[in-house]
N, C-alpha and C positions, 0 to 999 in steps of 0.2 A: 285063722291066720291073720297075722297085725301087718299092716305096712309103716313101712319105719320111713319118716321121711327127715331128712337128715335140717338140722338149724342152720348150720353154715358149711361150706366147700370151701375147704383150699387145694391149691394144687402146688407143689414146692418140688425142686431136683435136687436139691442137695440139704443137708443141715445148715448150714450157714444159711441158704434163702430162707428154711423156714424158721431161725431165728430172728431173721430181718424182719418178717410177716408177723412173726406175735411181740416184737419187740422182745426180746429175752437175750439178755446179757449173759454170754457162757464162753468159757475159757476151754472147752471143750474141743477136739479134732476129729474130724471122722477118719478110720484108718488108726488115729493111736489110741483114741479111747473108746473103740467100735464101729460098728458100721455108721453109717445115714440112719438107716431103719431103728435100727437101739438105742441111737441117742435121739430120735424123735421122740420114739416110744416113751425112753426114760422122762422127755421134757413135759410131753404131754398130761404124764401121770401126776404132775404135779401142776398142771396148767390151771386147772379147777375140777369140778367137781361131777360134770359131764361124762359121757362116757365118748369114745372115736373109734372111727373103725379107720383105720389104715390098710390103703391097697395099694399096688407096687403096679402100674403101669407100663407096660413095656410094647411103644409102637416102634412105628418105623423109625423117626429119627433121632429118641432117645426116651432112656426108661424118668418115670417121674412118681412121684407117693400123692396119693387122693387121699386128702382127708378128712373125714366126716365128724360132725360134731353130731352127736345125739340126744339130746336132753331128757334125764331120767325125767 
């Protein structure tokens, strides 16, 4: 069994933070052109060449996405 320890952690609540965090210019709305989660996912996938696990967090005073970078 591998333990995967992740390169970098972000923690973002919305799409818009986490375009502010990777710098990424998008014309994008979460709500008209998907959720938060779908359009991270989609940005990501084009981010580089990494792979990310995305986790939905949900505490007590509001839900948030962790996201992990993994380096092949």
């Amino acid at each position: 069994m591998a333990i995967i320890k992740p390169n970098r952690v972000f923690r973002v609540n919305t799409f818009i933070e986490f375009c502010i965090k990777f710098k990424i210019n998008s014309d994008l709305i979460a709500g008209e052109n998907g959720t938060d989660e779908e359009l991270i996912k989609e940005q990501l996938s084009t981010y580089n060449k990494n792979l990310w696990l995305i986790n939905f967090i949900n505490d007590r005073n509001d839900g948030f996405f962790l996201l992990q970078e993994i380096v092949r």
